[in-house]
VEXDREN-2710 file (C-alpha; in Angstrom, 1 decimal):
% VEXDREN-2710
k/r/px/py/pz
1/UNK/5.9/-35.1/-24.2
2/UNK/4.4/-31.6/-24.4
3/UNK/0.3/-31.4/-23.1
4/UNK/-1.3/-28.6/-23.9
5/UNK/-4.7/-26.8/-23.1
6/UNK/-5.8/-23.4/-24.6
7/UNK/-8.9/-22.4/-22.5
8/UNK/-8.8/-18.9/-23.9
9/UNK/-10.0/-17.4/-27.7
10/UNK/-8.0/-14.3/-28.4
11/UNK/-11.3/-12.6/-28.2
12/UNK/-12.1/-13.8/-24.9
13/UNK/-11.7/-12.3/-21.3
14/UNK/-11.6/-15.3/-18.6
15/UNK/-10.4/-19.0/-19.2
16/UNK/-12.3/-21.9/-19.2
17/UNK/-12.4/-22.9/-15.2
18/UNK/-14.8/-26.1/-15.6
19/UNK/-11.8/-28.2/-16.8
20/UNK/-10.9/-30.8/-14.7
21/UNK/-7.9/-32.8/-14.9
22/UNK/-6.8/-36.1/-12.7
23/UNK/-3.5/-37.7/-12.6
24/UNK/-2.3/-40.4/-10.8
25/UNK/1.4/-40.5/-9.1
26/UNK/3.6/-43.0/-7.2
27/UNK/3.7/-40.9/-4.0
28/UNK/1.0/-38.1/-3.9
29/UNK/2.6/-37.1/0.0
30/UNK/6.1/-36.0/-1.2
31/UNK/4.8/-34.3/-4.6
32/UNK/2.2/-32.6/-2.4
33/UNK/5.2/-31.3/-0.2
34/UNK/7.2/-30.0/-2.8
35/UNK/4.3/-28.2/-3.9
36/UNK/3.8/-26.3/-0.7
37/UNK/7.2/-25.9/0.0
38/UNK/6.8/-24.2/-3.5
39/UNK/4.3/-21.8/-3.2
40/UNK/1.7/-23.5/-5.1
41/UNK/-2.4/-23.6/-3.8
42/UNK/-3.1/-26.8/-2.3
43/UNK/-7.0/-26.7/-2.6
44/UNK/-7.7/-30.5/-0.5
45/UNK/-4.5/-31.9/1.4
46/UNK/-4.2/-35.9/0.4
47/UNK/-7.0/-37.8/2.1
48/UNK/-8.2/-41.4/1.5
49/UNK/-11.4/-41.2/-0.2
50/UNK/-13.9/-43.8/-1.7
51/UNK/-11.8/-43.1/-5.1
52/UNK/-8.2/-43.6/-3.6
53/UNK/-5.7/-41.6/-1.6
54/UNK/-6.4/-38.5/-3.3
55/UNK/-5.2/-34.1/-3.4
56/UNK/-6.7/-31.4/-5.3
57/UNK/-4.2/-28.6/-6.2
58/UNK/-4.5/-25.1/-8.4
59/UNK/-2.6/-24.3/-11.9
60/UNK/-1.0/-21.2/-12.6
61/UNK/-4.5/-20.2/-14.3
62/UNK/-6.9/-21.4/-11.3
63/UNK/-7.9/-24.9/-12.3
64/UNK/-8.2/-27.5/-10.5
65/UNK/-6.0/-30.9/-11.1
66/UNK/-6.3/-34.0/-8.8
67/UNK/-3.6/-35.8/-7.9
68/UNK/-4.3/-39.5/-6.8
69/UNK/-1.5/-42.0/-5.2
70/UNK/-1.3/-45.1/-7.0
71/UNK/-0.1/-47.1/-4.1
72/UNK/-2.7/-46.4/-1.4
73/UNK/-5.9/-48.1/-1.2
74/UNK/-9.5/-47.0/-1.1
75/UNK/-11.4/-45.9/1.5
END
């Protein structure tokens, strides 16, 4: 599966930073780890939440994704 989003006309100067998208894993702790241990922003470290167990990271191009745990419960 190939996703795609092209914030960016050729004409323009500075992406799109209002997307915002969510995806939900089976274990949000390790996938946040390899992401540190990566080099990649972590924005929110998991926390439970009213909307699950819950991280906010940065793309390459400075948006924000959520990640949310699909095992942990809500808040």
């Amino acid at each position: 599966m190939v996703f795609e989003i092209y914030p960016l006309t050729k004409e323009g100067v500075k992406p799109d930073d209002t997307l915002r998208l969510g995806f939900t894993i089976d274990d949000l702790d390790a996938v946040i780890g390899k992401l540190k241990n990566s080099g990649r922003k972590i924005i929110k470290d998991p926390a439970l939440t009213e909307w699950g167990y819950v991280s906010i990271i940065e793309d390459l191009d400075g948006r924000k994704i959520e990640l949310k745990d699909s095992h942990k419960i809500r808040g």
